[in-house]
C-alpha positions in Angstrom: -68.5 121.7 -145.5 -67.1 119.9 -148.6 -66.8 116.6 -149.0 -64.1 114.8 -150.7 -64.7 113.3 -154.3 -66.4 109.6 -154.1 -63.4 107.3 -154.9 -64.6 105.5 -158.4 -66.3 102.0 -157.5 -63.7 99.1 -158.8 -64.6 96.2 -159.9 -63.7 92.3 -158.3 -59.7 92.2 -157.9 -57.8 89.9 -160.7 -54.7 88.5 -159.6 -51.9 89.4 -161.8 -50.8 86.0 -163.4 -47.5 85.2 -163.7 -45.5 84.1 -166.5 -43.3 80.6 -165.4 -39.9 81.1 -164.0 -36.8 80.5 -166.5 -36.3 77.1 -165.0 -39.9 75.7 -165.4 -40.1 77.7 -168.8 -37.4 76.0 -170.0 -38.2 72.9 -168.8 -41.7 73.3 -170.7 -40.6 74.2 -174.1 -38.5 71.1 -173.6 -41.9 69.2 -173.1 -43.4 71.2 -176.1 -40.6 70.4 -178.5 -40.8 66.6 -177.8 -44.5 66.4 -177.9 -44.4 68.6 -181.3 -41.5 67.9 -183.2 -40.3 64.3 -181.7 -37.0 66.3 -180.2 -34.5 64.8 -178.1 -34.7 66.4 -174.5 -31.1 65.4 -173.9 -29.8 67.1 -177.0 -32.1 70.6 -176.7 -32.0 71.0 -172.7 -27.7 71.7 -172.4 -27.6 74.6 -175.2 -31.1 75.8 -174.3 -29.8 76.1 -170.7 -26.4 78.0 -171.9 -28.3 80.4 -174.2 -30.7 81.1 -171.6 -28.1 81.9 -168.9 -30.0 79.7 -166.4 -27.1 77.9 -164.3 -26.6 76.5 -161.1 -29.7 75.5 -159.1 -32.1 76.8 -161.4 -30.1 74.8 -164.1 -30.8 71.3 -161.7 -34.2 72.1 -161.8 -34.8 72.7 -165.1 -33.2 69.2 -165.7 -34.8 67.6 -163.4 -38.1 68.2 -164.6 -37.7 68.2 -168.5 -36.0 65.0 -168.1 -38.2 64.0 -165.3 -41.0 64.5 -166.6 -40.3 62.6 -170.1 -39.6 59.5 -168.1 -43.2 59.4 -166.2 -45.0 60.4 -169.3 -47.4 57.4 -169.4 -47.6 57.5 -165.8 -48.4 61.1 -165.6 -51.0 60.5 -168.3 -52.3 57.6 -166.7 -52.9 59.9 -163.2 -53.8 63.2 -165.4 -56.9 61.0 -167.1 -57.9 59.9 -164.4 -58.1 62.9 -162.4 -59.5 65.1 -165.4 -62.3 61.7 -166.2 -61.1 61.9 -169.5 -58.6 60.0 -171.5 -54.9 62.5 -171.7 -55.2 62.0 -175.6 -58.2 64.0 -175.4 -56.5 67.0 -173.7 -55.6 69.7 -175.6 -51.7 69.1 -176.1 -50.3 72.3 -175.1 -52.8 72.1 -171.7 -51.3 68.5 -171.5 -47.6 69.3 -171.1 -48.7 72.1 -169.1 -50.4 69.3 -166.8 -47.5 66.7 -166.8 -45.0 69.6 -165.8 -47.4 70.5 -162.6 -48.1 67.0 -161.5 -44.4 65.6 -162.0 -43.6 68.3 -159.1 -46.6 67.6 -157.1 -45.9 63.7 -157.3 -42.1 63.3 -158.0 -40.3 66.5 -156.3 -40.4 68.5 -152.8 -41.8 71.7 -154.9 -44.5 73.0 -152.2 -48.0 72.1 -153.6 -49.3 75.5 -154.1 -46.4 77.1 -155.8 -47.0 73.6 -158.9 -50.5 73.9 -159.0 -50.2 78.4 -159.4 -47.2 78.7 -161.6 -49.3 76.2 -163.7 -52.6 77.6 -163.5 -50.7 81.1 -164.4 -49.4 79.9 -167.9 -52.3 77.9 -168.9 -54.4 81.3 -168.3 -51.9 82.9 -170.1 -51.8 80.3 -173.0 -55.7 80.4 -173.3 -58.2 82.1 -170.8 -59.3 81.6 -167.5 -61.6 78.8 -168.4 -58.6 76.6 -169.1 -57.1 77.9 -166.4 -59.9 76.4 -164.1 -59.6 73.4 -165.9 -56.1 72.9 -165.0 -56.1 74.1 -161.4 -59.6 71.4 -160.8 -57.3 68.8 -162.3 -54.1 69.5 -160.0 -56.0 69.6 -157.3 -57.6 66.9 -157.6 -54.1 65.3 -158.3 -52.4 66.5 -155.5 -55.0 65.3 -152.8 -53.1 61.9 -153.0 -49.2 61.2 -153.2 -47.8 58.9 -156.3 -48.4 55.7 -154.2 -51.8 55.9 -153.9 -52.4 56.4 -157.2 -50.5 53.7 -158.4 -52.0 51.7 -156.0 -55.6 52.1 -157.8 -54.2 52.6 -161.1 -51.8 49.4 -162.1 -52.7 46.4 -162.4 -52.5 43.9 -160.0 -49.5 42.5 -159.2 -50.2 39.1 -158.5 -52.0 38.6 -161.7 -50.0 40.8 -163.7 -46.7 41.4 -162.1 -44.9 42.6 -165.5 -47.3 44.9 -166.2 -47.4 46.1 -162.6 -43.9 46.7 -162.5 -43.8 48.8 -165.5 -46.8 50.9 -164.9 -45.0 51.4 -161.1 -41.7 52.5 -162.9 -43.8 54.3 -165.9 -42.4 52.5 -168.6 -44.7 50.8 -171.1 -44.8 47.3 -170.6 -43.7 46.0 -173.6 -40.6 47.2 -172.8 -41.0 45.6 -169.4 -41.5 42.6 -170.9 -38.5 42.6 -173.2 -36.3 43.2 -170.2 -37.6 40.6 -168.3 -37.1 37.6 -171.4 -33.4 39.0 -171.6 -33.4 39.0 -167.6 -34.7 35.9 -166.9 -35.2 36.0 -163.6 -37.9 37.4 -160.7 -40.1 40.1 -160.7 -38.0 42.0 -157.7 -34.8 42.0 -160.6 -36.9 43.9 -163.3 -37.8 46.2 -160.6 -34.2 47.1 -160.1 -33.6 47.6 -163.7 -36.9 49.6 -164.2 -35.9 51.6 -161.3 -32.5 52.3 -163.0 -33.7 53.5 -165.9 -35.5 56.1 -163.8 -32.4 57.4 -161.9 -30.4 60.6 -163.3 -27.4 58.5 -164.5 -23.4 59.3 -164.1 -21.6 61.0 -166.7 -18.9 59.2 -168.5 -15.7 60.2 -170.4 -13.1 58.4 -171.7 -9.6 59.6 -171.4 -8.3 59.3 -175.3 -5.1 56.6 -175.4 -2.3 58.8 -175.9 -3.1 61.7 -174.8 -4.7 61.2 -171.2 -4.8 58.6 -168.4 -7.8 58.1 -166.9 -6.1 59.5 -163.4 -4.9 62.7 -165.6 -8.5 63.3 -166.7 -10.0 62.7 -164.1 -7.8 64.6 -161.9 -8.5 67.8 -164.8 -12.0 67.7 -164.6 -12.9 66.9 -160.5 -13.6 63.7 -161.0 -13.5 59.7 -160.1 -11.5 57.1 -162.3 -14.0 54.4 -163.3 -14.2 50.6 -162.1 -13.8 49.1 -165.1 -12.4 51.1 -168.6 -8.9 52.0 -168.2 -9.9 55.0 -169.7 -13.3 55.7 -167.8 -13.8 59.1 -165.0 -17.4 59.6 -163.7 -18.5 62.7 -163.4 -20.5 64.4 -160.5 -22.0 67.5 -162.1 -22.1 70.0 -164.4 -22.1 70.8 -168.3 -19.6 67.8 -169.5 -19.4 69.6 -173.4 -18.2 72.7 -171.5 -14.6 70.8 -169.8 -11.7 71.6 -171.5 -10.0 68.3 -172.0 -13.7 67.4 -174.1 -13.4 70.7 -176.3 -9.9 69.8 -177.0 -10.5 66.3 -178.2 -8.3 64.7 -175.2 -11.7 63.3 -174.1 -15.1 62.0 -175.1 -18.3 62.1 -173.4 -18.8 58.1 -173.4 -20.3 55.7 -171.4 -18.5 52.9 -169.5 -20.5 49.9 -171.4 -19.7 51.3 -175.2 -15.8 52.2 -174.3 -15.5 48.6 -172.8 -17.4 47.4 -176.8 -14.7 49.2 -178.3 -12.0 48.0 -176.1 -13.1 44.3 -176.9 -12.9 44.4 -180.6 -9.1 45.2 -180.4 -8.4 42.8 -177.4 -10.0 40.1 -179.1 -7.9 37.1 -180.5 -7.2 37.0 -184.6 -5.6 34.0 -186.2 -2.6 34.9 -187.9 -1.0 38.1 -188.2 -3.3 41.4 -187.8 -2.6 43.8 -190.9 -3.8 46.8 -189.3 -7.2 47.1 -191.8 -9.6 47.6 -189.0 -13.7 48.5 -189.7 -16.3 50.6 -187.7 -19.3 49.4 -189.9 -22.0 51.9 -188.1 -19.5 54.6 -187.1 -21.7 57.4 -186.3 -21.4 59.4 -184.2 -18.0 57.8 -183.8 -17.5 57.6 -180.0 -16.6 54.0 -180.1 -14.3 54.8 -183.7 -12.2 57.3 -182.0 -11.5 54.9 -179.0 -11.2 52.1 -181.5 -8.5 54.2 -183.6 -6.6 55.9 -180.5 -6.1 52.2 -179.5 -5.2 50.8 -183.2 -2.5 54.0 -183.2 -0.6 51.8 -180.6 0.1 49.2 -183.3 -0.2 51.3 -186.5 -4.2 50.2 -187.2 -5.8 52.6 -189.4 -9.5 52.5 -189.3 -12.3 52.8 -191.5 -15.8 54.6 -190.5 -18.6 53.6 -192.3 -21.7 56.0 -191.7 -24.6 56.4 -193.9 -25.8 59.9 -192.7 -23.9 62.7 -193.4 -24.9 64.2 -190.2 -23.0 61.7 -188.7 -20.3 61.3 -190.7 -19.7 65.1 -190.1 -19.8 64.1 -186.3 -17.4 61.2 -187.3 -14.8 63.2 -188.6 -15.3 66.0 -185.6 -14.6 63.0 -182.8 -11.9 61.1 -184.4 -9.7 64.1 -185.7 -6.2 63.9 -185.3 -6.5 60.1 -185.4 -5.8 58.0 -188.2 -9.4 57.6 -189.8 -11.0 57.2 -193.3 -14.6 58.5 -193.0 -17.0 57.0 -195.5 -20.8 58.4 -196.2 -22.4 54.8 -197.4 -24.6 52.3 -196.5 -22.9 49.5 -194.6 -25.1 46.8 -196.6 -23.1 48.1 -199.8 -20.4 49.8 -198.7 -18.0 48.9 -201.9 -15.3 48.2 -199.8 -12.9 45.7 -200.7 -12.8 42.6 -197.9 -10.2 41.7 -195.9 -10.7 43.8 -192.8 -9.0 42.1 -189.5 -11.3 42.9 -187.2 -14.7 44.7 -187.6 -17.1 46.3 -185.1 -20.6 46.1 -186.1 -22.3 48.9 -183.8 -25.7 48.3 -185.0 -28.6 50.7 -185.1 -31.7 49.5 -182.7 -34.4 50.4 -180.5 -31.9 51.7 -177.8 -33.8 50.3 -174.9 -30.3 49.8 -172.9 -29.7 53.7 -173.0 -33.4 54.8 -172.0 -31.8 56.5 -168.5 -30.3 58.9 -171.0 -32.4 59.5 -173.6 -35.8 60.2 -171.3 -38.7 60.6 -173.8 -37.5 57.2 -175.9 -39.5 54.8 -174.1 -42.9 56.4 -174.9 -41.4 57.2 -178.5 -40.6 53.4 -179.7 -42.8 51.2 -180.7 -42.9 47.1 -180.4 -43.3 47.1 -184.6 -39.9 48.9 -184.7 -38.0 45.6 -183.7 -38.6 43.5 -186.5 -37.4 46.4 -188.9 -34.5 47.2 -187.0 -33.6 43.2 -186.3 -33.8 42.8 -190.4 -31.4 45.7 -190.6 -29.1 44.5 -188.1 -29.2 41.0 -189.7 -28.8 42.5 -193.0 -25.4 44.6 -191.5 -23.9 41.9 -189.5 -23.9 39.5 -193.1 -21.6 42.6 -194.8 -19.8 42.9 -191.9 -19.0 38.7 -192.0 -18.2 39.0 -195.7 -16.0 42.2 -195.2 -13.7 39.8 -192.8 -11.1 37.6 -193.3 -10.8 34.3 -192.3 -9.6 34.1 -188.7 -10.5 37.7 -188.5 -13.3 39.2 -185.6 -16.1 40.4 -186.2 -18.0 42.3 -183.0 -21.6 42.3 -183.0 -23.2 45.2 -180.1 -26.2 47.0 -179.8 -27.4 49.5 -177.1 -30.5 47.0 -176.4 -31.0 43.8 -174.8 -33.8 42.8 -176.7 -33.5 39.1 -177.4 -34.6 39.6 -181.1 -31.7 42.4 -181.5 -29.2 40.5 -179.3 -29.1 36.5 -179.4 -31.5 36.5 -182.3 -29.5 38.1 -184.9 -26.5 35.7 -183.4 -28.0 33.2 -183.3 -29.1 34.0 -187.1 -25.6 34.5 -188.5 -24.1 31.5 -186.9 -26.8 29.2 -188.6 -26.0 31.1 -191.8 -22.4 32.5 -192.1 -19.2 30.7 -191.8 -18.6 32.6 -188.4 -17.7 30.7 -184.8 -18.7 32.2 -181.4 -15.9 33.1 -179.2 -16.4 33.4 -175.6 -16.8 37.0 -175.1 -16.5 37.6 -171.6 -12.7 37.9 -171.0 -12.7 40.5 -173.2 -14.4 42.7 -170.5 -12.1 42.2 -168.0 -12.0 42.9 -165.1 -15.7 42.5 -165.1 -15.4 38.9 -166.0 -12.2 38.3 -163.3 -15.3 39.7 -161.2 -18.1 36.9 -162.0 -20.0 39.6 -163.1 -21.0 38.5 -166.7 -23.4 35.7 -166.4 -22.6 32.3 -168.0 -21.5 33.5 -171.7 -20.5 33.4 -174.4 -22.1 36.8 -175.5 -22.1 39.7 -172.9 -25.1 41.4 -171.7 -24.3 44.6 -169.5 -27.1 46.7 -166.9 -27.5 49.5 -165.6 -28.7 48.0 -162.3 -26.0 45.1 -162.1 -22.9 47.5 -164.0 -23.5 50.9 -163.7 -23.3 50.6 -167.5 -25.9 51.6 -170.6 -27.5 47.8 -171.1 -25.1 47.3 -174.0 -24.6 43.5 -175.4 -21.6 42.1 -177.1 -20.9 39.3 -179.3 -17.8 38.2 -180.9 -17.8 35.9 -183.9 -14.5 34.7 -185.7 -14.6 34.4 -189.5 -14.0 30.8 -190.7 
């Protein structure tokens, strides 16, 4: 009888490891670029999306975690150290995005357990070798034995000792930044919670329906969506890719938020002694959001603005969002712009930490620093005193930021009115209707919140030349 051949002995069976989906992969090299090259996740995630040809629900995941992710950074870290019994800084970085991307799902989303910790453990075998790999899977396990409240619970510190620095190491935001909201707060523990929490939420789309061209109901009617509660000119949003609407690509709309059209709206409300010549001034133009509502409104009364920007990166993006309006572009420094003075009313849109726009930009709370505040208050000192001297008398000057830092807000106010020939004007009807509302504290500057407006925590102060 003959026997069949012996079938060849094989050897222990090796799962085949995956590569990550399209959504997680491009929600990782959004991780790895803002780790390695100090990228903007809100800037590289939309066209990375498009060219990748990831859409739909694969699209709102993708978001969710880049953006998600860059938010609980010092959180995740905090949990990732702790569960590895090493300090994050000591991880290799690419193993270290790799791990934030698996526990932000096992803590933050409804992704089952075992398909974060495998698609992770797959790529880190495929970055390196299986010994990472085990690495990696002991850590997320380890991780996702407990849910986010329980770690938190060990890991913060107390909050009857320390309740700032609880609050921020709750809402992973470094508590500096904690502490800065809460001194421009001024109030309870349970109101920097809210505004904390805000920052963490995926926040609302704005446009702004161009004067003289759109209504706010004819945009918003264009693009499916809601006129806003307090810019004529506002429309929320609900979804999608905002840079892809037609009225946007045409130039009939910009992608703004409520807080910096209601800035812009300010400076040509406000009041101006004697007659206004039409020599209006954005001082910080760039990227010219707040010129081009500035101008469309001027075009009503035959204002012709100037926009000051010292890049010329943004001046280019100047030009691009104020074309067709009546707008003279100029790549200077604001400080020394060589301008002749004169100018009836000037907005002074001043470069700062951004801590009022950290819901949009996710990774910029981990990327600022407390010893960027004194540099950027010098600066924004420095532009307000050119802006004064750029003024006539009886003209307005606007002071904003995107921050509501004290030392970038009142401080630099407070600085100019001890040395400039400027007067505060009560800035709160100038937001109307929030101030018909009661909504704007007790003056005269204006300090806007996410958590109280729905806004980007802009501030506002008006000053009139003497």
């Amino acid at each position: 009888m003959t026997r069949p051949p012996r079938r060849p002995q094989r050897g222990p069976h090796k799962r085949e490891r995956k590569p990550l989906d399209p959504a997680r992969r491009a929600a990782f090299d959004v991780l790895r670029a803002v780790s390695q090259r100090d990228a903007y996740a809100n800037l590289m995630l939309p066209p990375l999306l498009r060219e990748r040809g990831i859409t739909g629900r694969d699209a709102a995941f993708a978001t969710e975690l880049a953006y998600g992710t860059c938010r609980a950074r010092g959180l995740l870290d905090a949990i990732i150290g702790a569960a590895a019994q090493r300090s994050a800084d000591a991880i290799n970085p690419v193993l270290l995005d790799l791990l934030r991307l698996g526990s932000y799902q096992l803590l933050r989303t409804r992704v089952d357990a075992h398909a974060a910790v495998s698609t992770t453990v797959d790529q880190a075998a495929i970055e390196f070798d299986s010994a990472r790999a085990g690495f990696v899977n002991g850590v997320l396990r380890t991780i996702s034995g407990r849910d986010e409240q329980s770690w938190t619970g060990e890991l913060a510190p107390d909050a009857a000792t320390d309740p700032i620095g609880h609050a921020a190491f709750v809402r992973a935001h470094p508590r500096w930044i904690a502490q800065a909201f809460a001194d421009a707060l001024g109030v309870d523990a349970g109101e920097l919670g809210a505004v904390l929490a805000a920052d963490d939420e995926r926040p609302q789309v704005h446009l702004a329906a161009r004067p003289g061209m759109l209504t706010a109901a004819e945009l918003a009617a264009a693009v499916e969506g809601t006129v806003g509660r307090y810019s004529p000119y506002a429309v929320y949003l609900s979804g999608g890719d905002p840079g892809r609407l037609e009225p946007v690509q045409a130039g009939a709309a910009l992608i703004q938020d409520e807080g910096s059209q209601l800035v812009a709206r300010a400076l040509a409300l406000a009041p101006v002694a004697g007659d206004d010549t039409g020599r209006w001034l954005d001082l910080c133009a760039g990227p010219g959001g707040k010129t081009a509502l500035l101008a469309a409104l001027g075009a009503a009364t035959g204002a012709r603005v100037t926009a000051v920007e010292q890049s010329p990166q943004r001046a280019d993006l100047v030009t691009e969002n104020t074309r067709g309006l009546d707008v003279a572009v100029l790549t200077v420094d604001g400080r020394d712009s060589g301008l002749p003075p004169g100018f009836d009313r000037v907005l002074v849109d001043a470069p700062c930490t951004g801590l009022g726009a950290l819901r949009r930009r996710p990774e910029a709370r981990w990327r600022r620093q407390p010893a960027d505040v004194p540099v950027l208050a010098k600066l924004q000192r420095e532009l307000l005193a050119a802006a004064i001297a750029l003024t006539r008398p009886g003209g307005v000057v606007l002071y904003a930021t995107c921050s509501p830092h004290l030392a970038e807000t009142v401080g630099v106010v407070a600085d100019a009115l001890r040395r400039h020939p400027v007067t505060a004007l009560d800035t709160r009807p100038l937001f109307a209707p929030l101030d018909g509302l009661g909504l704007l504290g007790e003056g005269p500057h204006v300090q806007l919140w996410p958590h109280r407006h729905g806004t980007d925590a802009m501030f506002a102060a008006a000053l009139q030349v003497g």
